[in-house]
C-alpha positions, 0 to 999 in steps of 0.5 A, a space after each residue: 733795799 736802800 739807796 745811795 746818795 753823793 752827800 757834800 757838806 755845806 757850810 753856807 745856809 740860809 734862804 739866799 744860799 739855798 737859793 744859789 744851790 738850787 740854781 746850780 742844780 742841787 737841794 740842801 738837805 739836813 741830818 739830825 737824830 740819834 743825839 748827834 750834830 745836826 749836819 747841813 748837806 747838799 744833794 744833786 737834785 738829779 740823783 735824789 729825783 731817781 731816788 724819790 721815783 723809786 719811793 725809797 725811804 731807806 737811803 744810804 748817804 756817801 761823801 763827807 758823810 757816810 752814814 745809813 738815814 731814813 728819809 724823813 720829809 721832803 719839800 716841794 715847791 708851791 706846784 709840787 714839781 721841784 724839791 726845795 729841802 730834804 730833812 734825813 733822820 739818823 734811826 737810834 742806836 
């Protein structure tokens, strides 16, 4: 079964911009695949905690962008207790 995450795009990127979003307590995440754009996006890092708990890789994304995703590699920190980056994979058509 999937889950559903909120997700915002974001227009800001780069390391210091990462920063302040994690700051504020979300995770920047990217969507690519299938021959579309590559959309930036934000992540309430409480929310994705649930869904990394529960170990889902099928997720369903809602918000500015809707669309059915596939977890594809998730970025910790160097102690392995909080998600730095979240990369999601549209599967092909």
């Amino acid at each position: 079964m999937a889950e559903t995450l909120k997700a915002t795009k974001r227009e800001k990127t780069g390391s210091i911009a990462n920063r302040k979003l994690r700051l504020a307590g979300k995770i920047p995440a990217v969507l690519y695949g299938a021959g579309k754009d590559v959309v930036h996006l934000e992540l309430c890092a409480e929310q994705f905690g649930v869904v990394v708990r529960h170990g889902v890789k099928d997720i369903v994304l809602e918000g500015d962008v809707s669309e059915s995703v596939v977890m594809r590699e998730v970025q910790w920190d160097t102690f392995g207790t909080e998600v730095l980056h979240v990369d999601f994979f549209r599967p092909g058509s």
